[in-house]
Phi, psi and omega in degrees: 000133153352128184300307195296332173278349171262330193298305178337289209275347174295305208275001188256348160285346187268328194282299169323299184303292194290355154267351144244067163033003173294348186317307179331313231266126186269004164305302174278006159278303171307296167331295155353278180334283189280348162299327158332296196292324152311317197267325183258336164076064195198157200276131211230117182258137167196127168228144174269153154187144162031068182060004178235163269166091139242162178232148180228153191190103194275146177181168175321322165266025137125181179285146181230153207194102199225115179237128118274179188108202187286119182063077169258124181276134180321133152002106196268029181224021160295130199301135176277337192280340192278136172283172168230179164270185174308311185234128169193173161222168190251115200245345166193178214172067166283106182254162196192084148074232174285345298179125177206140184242145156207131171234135211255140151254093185247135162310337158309114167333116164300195268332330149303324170277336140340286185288328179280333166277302189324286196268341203255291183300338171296314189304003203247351174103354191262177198226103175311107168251319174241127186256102189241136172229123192203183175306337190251328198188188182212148159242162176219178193186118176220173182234149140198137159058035190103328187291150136219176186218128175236155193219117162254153188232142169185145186251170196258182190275013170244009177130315196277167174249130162304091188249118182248125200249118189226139202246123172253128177256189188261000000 
């Protein structure tokens, strides 16, 4: 199976379990697994602890790795060079081979956080290739050393803003 089409189909059972609250149950946790693993045919893990919600899922083309909920801790291999904001929770956390998603929840104004990716990664050594700014959101797009980052920006209906960062490494 496709890589991108199995992470899809990981993250919308992982997505399914945990919004009918069954994720706990390891029963409907086992049943996951294994309709997974029927569908993708790839060896399929998914655990509840302490409010998050991960799914793992080993295959040929390497690990896929998608952990949500509550208090998901950053990477502890997260580029030091990538900026954050001041104030965030970590509301997700994907990996796909060299390939990584993290998604920020912050109290920061998307427009201070613009500015703060903007001027804060240059200031990091990366090289702005791409800027979009518009009504629902803003994008950023940067390079270095092989690397990119890319940045989104939105705000959520309560106010705060939505930063999703996905980061390729070489």
């Amino acid at each position: 199976m496709h890589p991108v089409r199995t992470a899809l189909v990981a993250a919308f059972a992982a997505g399914l379990l945990c919004a009918c609250g069954k994720a706990e149950d390891s029963a409907a946790q086992a049943l996951a697994e294994q309709a997974l693993e029927a569908r993708t045919g790839q060896k399929v893990d998914i655990r509840s602890e302490d409010g998050q919600d991960t799914v793992t899922i080993d295959g040929e083309q390497g690990r896929y790795q998608h952990t949500t909920g509550e208090n998901v801790p950053l990477p502890s291999d997260f580029p030091k060079d990538v900026v954050l904001p001041s104030d965030y929770s970590v509301v997700s956390v994907m990996t796909m081979g060299p390939a990584r998603s993290v998604v920020l929840r912050s109290r920061e104004p998307l427009p201070a956080l613009f500015e703060r990716y903007q001027s804060g990664l240059a200031g990091q050594g990366w090289k702005e290739t791409v800027s979009m700014q518009g009504e629902e959101g803003s994008m950023l797009g940067f390079e270095k050393d092989k690397r990119g980052v890319l940045v989104n920006l939105r705000s959520d209906i309560e106010g705060h803003t939505v930063i999703s960062l996905s980061l390729q490494a070489p």
